[in-house]
C-alpha positions as a Markdown table, in Angstrom:
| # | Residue | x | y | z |
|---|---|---|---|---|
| 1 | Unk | 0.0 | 0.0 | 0.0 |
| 2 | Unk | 3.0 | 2.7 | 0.6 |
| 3 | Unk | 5.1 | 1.5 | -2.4 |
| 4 | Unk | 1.5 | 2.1 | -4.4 |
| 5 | Unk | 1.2 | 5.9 | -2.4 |
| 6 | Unk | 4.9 | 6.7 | -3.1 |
| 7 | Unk | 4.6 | 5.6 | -6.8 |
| 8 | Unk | 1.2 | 8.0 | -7.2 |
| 9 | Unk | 3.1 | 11.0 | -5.4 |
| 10 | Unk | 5.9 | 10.7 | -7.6 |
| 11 | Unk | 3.9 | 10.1 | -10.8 |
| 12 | Unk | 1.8 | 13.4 | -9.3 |
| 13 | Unk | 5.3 | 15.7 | -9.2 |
| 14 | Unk | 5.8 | 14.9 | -12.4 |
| 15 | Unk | 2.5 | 15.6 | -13.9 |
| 16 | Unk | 2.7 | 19.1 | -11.4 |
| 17 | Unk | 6.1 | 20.0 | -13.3 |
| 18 | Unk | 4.8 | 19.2 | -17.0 |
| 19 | Unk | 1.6 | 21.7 | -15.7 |
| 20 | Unk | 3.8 | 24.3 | -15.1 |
| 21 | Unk | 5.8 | 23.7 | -18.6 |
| 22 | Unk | 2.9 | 24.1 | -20.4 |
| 23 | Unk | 2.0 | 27.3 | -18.4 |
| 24 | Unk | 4.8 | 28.6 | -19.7 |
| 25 | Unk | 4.4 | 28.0 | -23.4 |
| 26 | Unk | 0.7 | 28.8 | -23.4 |
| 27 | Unk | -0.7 | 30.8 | -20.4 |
| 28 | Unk | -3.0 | 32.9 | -22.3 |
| 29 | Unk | -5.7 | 30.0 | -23.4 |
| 30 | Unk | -5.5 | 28.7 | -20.2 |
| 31 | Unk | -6.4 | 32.0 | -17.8 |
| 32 | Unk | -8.8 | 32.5 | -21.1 |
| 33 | Unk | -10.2 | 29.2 | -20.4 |
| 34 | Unk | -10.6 | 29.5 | -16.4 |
| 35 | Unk | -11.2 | 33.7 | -17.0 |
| 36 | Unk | -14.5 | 32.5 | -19.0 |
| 37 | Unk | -15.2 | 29.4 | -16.4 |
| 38 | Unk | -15.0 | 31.9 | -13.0 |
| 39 | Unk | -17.2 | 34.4 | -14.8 |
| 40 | Unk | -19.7 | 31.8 | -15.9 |
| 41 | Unk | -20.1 | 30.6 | -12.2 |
| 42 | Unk | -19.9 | 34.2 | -11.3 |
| 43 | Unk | -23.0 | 35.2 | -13.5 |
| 44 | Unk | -25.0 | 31.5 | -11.8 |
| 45 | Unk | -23.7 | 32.5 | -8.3 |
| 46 | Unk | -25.3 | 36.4 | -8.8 |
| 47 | Unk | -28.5 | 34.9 | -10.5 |
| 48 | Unk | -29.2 | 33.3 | -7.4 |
| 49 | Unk | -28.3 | 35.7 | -5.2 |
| 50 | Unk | -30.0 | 39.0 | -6.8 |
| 51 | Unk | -34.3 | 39.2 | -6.4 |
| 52 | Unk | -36.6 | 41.4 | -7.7 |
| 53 | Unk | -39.4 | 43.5 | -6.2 |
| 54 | Unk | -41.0 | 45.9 | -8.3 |
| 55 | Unk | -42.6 | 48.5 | -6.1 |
| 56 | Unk | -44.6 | 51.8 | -7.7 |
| 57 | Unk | -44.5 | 54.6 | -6.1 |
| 58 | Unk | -45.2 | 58.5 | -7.1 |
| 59 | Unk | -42.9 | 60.0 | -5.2 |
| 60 | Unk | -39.5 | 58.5 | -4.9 |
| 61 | Unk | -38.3 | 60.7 | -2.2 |
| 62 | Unk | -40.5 | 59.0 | 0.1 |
| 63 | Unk | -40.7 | 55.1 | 0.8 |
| 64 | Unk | -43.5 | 53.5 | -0.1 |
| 65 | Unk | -43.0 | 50.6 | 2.7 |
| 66 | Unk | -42.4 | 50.7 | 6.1 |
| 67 | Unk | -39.3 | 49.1 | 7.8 |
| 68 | Unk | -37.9 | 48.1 | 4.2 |
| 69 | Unk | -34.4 | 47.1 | 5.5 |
| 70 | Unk | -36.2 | 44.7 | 7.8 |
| 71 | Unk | -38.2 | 43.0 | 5.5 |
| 72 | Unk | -35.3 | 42.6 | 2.8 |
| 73 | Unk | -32.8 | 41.1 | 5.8 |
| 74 | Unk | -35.5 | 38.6 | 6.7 |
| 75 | Unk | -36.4 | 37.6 | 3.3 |
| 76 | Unk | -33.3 | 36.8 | 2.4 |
| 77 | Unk | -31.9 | 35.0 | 5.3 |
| 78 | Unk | -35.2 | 32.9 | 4.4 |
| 79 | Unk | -34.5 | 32.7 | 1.0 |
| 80 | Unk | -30.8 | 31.9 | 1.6 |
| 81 | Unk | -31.2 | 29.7 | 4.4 |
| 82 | Unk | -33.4 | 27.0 | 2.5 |
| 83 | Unk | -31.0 | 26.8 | -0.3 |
| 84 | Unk | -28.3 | 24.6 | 0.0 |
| 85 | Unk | -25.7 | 26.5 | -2.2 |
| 86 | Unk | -25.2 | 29.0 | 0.7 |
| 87 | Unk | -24.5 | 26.4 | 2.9 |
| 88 | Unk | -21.4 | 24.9 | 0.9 |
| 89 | Unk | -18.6 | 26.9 | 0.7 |
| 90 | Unk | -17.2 | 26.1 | -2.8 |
| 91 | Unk | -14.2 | 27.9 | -4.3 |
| 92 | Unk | -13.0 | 29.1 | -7.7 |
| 93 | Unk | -9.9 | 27.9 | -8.8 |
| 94 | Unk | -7.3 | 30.2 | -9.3 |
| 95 | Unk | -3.8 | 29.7 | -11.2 |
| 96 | Unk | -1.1 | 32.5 | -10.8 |
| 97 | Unk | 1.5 | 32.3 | -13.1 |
| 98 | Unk | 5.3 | 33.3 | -12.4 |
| 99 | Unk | 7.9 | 34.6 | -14.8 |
């Protein structure tokens, strides 16, 4: 079982140093390709996140609903709290490339 761990690690390194080879042939398709993957996610995360409430009103220098910060911090700690996606805590993947 370690000989079979040992052989993966160094089979790993290798694969890690032939990553950063080709990041330094062609590192503009690549933070192209992630660039367009973090803003798709971006634009699903937003989506979910953003709600619309269309209020009419004549004057808009007065509100037309009372305690309006309450209501929207309660709806969406509702709103938030039943979904799932808030709960986990999934992150982008990010590549910085040296010189």
């Amino acid at each position: 079982m370690i000989f079979e761990i040992n052989l993966l690690a160094g089979k790993m390194l290798i694969l890690q140093h032939k990553v950063i080879d080709v990041l330094k042939v062609c590192p503009r398709f690549i933070t192209e390709h992630h660039h367009f993957e973090y803003k798709e996610k971006m634009r699903d995360k937003w989506g979910e996140s953003i709600f619309r409430n269309v209020v009419p009103t004549a004057d808009f220098s007065i509100s037309s609903e009372e305690n309006i910060g309450e209501t929207h911090k309660k709806f969406a700690k509702t709103r938030r709290g039943a979904n799932l996606l808030y709960l986990e805590n999934d992150q982008l993947r990010v590549i910085i490339c040296g010189d």
